[in-house]
KENUVEX-399603 format. One record per atom (N, C-alpha, C): residue number from 1; atom name; z, y, x. Coordinates in pm, 1 decimal. Example, Ala and Ser with C-alpha at 12.3 -4.5 7.8 and 13.67 -1.06 7.14 Angstrom:
  seq  atom         Z         Y         X
    1     N     780.0    -569.0    1319.0
    1    CA     780.0    -450.0    1230.0
    1     C     780.0    -330.0    1320.0
    2     N     708.0    -225.0    1285.0
    2    CA     714.0    -106.0    1367.0
    2     C     787.0       3.0    1290.0
END
This chain:
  seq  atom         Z         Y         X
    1     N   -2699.6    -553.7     226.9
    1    CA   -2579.3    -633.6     245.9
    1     C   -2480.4    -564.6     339.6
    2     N   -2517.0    -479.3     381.4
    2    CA   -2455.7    -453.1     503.8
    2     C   -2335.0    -330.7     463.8
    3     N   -2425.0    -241.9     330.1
    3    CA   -2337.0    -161.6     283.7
    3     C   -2234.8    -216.2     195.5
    4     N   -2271.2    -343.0     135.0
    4    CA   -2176.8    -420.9      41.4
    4     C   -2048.2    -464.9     184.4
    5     N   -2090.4    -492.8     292.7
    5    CA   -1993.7    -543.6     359.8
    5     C   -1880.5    -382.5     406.9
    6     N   -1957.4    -267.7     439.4
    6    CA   -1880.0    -164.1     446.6
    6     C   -1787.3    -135.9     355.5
    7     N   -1832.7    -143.8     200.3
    7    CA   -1774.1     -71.9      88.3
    7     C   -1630.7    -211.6     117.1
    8     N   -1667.0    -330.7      93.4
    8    CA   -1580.1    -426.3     103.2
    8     C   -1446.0    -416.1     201.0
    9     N   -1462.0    -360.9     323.7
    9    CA   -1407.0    -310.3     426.4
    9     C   -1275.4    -187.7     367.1
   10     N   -1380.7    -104.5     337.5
   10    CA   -1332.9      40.6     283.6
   10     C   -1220.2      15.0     210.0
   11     N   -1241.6     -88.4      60.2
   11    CA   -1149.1    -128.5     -46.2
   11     C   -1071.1    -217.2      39.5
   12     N   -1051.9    -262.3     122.8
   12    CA    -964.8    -356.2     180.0
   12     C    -851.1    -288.8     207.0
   13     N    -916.4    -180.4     340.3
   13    CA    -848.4     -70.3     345.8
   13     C    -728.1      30.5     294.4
   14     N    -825.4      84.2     193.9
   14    CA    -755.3     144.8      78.1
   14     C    -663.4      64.2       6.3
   15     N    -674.6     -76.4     -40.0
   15    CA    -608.4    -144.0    -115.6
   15     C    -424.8    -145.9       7.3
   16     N    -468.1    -168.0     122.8
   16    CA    -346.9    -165.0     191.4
   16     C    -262.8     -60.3     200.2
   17     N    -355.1      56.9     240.8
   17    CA    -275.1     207.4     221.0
   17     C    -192.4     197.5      88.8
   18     N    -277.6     195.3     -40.0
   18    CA    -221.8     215.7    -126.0
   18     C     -59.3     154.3    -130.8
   19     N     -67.6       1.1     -87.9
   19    CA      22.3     -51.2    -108.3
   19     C     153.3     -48.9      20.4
   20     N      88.8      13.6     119.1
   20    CA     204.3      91.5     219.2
   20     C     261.0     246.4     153.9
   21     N     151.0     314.7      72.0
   21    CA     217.6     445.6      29.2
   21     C     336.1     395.0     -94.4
   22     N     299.4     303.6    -174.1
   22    CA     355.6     211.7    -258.5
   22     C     541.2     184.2    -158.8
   23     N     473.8     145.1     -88.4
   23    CA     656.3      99.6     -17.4
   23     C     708.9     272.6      38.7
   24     N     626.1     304.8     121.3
   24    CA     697.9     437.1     131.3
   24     C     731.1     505.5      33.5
   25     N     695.5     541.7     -64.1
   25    CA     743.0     577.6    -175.3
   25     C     907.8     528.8    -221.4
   26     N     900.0     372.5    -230.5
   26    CA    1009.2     319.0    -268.7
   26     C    1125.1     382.4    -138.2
   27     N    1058.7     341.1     -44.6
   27    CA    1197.5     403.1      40.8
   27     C    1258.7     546.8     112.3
   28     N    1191.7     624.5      -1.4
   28    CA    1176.8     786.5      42.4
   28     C    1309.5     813.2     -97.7
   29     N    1226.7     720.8    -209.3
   29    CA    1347.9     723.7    -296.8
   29     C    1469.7     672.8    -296.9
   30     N    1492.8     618.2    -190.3
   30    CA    1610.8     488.6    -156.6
   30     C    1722.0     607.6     -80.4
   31     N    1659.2     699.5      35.2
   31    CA    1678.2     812.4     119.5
   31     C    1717.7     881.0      43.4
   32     N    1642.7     942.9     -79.1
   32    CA    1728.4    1039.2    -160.4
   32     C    1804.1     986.3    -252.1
   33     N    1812.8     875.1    -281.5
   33    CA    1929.7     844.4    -364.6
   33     C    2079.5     840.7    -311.7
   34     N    2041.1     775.2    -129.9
   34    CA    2159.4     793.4     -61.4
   34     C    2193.3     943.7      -7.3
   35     N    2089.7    1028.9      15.0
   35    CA    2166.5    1163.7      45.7
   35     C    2258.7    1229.9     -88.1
   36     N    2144.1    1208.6    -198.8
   36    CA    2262.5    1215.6    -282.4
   36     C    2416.5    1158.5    -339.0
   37     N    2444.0    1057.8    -280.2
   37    CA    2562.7    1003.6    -286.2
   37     C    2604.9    1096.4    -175.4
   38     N    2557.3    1061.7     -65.1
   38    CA    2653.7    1105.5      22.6
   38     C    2703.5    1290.1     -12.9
   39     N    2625.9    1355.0     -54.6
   39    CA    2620.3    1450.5    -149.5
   39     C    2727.0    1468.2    -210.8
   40     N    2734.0    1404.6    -293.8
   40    CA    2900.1    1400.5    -398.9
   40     C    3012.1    1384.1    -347.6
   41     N    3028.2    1269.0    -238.9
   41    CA    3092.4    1241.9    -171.9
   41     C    3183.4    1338.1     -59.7
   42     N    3091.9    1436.3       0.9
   42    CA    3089.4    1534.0      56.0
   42     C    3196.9    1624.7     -13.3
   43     N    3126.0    1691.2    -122.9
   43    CA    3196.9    1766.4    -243.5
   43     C    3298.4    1747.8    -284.0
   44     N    3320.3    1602.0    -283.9
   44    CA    3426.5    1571.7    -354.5
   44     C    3570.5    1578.5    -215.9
   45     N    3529.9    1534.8    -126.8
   45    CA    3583.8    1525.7       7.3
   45     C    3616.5    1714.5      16.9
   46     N    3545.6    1778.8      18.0
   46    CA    3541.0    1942.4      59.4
   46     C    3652.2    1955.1     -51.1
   47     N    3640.9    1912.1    -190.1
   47    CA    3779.0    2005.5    -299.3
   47     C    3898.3    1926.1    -275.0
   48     N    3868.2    1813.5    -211.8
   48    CA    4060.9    1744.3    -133.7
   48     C    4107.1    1828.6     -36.3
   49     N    4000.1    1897.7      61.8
   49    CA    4064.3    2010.2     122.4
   49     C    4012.3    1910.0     271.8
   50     N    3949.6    1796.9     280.8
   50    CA    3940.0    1754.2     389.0
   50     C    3767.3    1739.9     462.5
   51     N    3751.9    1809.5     386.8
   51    CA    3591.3    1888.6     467.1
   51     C    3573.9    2005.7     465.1
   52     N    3532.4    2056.5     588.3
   52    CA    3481.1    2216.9     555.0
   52     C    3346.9    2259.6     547.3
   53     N    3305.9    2379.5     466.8
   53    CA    3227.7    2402.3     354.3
   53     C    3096.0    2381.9     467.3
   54     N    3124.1    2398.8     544.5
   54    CA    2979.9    2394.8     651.9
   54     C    2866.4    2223.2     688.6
   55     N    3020.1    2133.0     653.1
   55    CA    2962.8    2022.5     661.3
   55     C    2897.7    1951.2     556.4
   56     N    2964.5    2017.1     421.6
   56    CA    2873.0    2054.2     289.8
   56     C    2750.2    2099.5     271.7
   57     N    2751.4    2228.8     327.5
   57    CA    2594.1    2250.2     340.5
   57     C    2501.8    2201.3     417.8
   58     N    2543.7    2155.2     523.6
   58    CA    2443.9    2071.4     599.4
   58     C    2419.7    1920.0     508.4
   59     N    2492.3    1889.8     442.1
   59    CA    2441.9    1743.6     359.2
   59     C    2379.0    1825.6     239.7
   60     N    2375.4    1899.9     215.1
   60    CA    2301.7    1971.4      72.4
   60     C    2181.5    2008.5     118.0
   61     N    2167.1    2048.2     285.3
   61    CA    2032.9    2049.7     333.2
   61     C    1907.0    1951.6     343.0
   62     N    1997.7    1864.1     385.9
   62    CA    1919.1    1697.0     414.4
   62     C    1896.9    1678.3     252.6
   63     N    1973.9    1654.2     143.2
   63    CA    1933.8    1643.8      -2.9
   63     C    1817.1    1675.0     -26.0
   64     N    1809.4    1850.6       9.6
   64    CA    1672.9    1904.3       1.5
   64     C    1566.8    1916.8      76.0
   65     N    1597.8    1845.7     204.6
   65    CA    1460.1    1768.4     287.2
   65     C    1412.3    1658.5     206.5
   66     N    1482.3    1537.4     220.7
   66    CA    1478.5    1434.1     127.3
   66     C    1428.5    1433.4     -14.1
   67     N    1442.4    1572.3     -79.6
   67    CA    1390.7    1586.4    -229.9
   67     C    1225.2    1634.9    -167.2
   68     N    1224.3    1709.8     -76.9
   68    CA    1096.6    1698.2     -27.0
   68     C     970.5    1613.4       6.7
   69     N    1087.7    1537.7      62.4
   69    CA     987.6    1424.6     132.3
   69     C     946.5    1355.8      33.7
   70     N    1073.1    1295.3     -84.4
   70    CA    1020.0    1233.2    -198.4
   70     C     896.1    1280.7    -269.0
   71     N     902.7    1416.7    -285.3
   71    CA     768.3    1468.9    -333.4
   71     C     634.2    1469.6    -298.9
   72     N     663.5    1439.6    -143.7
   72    CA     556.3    1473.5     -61.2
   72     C     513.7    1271.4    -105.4
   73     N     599.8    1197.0     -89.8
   73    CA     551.7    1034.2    -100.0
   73     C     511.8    1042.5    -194.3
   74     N     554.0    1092.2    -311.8
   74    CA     487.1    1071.6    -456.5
   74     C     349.7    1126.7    -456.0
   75     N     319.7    1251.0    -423.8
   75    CA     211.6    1300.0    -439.9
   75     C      96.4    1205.4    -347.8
   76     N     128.9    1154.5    -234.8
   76    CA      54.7    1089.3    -174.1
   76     C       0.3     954.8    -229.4
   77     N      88.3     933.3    -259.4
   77    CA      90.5     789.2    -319.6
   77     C     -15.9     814.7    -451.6
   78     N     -10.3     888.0    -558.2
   78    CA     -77.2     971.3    -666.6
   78     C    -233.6     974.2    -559.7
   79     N    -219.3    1071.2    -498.1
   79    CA    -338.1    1041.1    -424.8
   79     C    -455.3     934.5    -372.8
   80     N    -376.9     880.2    -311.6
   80    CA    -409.4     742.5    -275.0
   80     C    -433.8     662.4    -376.0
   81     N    -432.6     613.1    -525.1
   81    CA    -433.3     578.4    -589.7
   81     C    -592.2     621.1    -675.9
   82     N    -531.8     744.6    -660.1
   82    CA    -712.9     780.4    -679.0
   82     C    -798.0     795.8    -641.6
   83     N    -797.2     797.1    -537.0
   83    CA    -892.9     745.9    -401.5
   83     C    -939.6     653.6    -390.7
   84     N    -835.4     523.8    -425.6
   84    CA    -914.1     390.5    -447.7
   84     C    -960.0     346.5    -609.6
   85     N    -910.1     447.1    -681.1
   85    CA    -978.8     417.0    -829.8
   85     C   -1169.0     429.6    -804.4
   86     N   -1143.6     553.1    -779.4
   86    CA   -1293.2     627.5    -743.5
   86     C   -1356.3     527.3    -655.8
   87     N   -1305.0     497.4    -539.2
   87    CA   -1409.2     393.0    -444.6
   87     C   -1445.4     296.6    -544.6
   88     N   -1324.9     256.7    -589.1
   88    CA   -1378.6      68.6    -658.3
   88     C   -1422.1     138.7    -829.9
   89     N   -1466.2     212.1    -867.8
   89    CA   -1541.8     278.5    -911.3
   89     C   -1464.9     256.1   -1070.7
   90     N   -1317.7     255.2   -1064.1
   90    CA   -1226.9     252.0   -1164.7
   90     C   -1187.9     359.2   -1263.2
   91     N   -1153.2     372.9   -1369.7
   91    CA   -1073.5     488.1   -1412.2
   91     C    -975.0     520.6   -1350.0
   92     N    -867.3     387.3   -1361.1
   92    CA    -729.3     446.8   -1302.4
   92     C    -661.8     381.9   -1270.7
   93     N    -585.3     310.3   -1189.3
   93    CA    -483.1     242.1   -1145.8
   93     C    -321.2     292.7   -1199.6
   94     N    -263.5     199.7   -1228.8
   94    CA    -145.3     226.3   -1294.1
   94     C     -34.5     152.9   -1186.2
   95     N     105.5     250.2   -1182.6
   95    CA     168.1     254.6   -1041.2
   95     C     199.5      82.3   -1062.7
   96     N     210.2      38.0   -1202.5
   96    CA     259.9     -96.7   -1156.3
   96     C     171.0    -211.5   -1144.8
   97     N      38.2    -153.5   -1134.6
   97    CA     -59.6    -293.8   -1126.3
   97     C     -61.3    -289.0    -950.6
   98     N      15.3    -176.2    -852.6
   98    CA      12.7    -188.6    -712.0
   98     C     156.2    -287.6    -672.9
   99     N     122.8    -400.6    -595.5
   99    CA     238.7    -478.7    -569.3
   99     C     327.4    -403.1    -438.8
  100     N     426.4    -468.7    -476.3
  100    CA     519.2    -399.3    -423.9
  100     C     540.8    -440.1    -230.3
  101     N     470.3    -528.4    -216.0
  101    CA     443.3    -547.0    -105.5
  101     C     319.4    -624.4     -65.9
  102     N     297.0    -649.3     115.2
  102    CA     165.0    -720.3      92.2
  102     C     156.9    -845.4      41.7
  103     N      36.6    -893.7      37.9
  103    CA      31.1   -1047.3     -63.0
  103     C      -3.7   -1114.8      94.2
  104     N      53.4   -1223.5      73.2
  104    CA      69.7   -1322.7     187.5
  104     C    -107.9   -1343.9     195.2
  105     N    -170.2   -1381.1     285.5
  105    CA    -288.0   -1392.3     369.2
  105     C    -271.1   -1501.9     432.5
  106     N    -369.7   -1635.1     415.0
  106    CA    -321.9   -1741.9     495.8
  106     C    -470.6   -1733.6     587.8
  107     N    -448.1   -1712.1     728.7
  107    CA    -577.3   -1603.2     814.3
  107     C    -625.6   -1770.1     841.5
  108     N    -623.4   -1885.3     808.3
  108    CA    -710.7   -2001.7     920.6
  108     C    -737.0   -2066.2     755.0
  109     N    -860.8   -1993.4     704.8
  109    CA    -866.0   -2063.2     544.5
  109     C    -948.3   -2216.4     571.5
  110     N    -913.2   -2334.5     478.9
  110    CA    -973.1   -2446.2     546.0
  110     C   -1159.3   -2454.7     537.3
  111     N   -1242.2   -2562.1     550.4
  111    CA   -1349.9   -2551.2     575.5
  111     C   -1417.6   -2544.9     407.4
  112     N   -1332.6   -2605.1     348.0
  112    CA   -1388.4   -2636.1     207.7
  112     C   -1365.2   -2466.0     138.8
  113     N   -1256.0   -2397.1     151.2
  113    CA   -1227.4   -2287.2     106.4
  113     C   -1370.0   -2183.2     160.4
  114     N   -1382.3   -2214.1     329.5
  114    CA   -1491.7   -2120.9     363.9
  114     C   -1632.6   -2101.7     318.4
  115     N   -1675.4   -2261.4     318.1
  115    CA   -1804.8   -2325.3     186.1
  115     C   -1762.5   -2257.4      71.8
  116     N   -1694.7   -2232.1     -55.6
  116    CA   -1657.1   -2235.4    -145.8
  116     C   -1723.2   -2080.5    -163.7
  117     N   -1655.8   -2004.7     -40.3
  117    CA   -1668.2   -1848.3     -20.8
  117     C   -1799.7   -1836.6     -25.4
  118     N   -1857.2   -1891.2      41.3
  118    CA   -1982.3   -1884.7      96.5
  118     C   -2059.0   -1889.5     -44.3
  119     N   -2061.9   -2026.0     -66.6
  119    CA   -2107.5   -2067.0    -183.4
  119     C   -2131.3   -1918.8    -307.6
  120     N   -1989.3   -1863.7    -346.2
  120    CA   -1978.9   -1784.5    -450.5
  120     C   -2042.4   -1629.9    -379.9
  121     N   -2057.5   -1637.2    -260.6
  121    CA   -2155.8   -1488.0    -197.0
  121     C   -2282.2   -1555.4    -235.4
  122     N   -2306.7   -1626.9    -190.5
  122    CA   -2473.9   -1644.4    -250.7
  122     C   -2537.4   -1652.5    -367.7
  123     N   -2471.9   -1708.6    -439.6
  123    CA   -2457.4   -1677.3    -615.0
  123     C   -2417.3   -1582.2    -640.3
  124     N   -2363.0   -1494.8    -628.7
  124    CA   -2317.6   -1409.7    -634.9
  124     C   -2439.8   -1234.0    -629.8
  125     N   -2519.7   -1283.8    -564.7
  125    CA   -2625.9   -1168.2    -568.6
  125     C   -2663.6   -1125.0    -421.0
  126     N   -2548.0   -1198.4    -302.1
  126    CA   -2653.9   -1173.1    -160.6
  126     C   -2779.6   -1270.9    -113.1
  127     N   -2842.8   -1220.9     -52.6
  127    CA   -2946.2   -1287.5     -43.0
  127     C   -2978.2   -1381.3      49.1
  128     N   -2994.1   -1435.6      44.5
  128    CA   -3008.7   -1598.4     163.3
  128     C   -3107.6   -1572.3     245.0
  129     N   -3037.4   -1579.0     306.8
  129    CA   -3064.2   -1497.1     467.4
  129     C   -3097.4   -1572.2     566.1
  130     N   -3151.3   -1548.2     712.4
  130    CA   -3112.6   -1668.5     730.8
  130     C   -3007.4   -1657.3     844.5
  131     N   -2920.9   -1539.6     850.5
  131    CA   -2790.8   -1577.5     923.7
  131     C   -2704.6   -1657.6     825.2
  132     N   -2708.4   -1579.3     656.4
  132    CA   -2663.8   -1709.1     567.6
  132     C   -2660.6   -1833.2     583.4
  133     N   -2782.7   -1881.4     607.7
  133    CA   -2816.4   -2055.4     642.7
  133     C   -2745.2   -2125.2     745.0
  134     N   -2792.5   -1984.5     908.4
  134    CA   -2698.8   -2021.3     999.5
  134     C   -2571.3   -2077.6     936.3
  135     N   -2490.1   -2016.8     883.6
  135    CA   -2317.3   -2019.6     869.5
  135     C   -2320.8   -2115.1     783.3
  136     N   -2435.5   -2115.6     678.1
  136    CA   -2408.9   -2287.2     608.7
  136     C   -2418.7   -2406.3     627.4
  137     N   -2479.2   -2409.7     785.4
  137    CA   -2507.6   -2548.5     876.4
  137     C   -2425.6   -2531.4     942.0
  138     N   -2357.1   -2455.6     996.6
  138    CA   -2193.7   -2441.6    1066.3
  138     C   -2098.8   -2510.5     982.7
  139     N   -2099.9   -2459.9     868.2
  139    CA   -1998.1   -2555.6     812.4
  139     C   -2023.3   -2636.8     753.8
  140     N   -2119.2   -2721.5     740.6
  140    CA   -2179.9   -2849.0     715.3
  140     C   -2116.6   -2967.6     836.6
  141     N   -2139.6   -2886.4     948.3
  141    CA   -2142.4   -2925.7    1090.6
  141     C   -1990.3   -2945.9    1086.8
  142     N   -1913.4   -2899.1    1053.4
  142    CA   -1766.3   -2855.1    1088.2
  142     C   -1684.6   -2992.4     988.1
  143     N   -1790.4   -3025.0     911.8
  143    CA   -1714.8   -3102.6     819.0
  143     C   -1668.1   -3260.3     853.2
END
């Protein structure tokens, strides 16, 4: 049980990364979409005659940090993805079955929800234990 509670841990884990590399991603692309505006903008500003070519290349630089970084989020993100395929012992995760942010968590679940939990771990294939029992006269008690 104890390794079922690690692995459980692990995927928790991973499931969050994934879905923080998931947002970084989105906003690495948000970064290069705006260097590239500002990009054109630049250019277009430099052939009116009211930028000089130096302040051009320094925004054509950042473009190509930014095209970097995007690459570098994507690949991570790619990564991460298969990292948690493999743990949770999947083929493959597909970018849009990862939500786009976290899923709300309500952390004080009520007593019937905690029984319920309980309930479906023990059916479930752990073994009744007797710290199990403990926690099922706790919330017997609680009720």
């Amino acid at each position: 049980t104890e390794a079922l509670r690690a692995l459980a841990g692990s995927l928790r884990l991973q499931y969050l990364g994934l879905i923080y590399q998931q947002m970084a991603l989105r906003n690495a692309n948000f970064q290069l979409q705006m260097s590239q505006d500002d990009l054109a903008r630049q250019e277009q500003l430099q052939k009116d005659g009211a930028v000089a070519a130096g302040v051009v290349s320094a925004v054509r630089l950042n473009v190509q940090q930014q095209t970097l970084a995007n690459d570098q989020a994507k690949q991570l993100f790619v990564h991460t993805r298969r990292l948690f395929a493999h743990l949770a012992g999947l083929d493959d995760i597909t970018e849009t079955s990862v939500p786009s942010e976290i899923p709300h968590f309500d952390p004080s679940p009520t007593v019937t929800q905690s029984g319920e939990l309980l309930k479906g771990f023990i059916g479930g294939g752990i073994e009744d234990t007797p710290t199990s029992e403990i926690y099922a006269m706790q919330l017997k008690q609680s009720n």
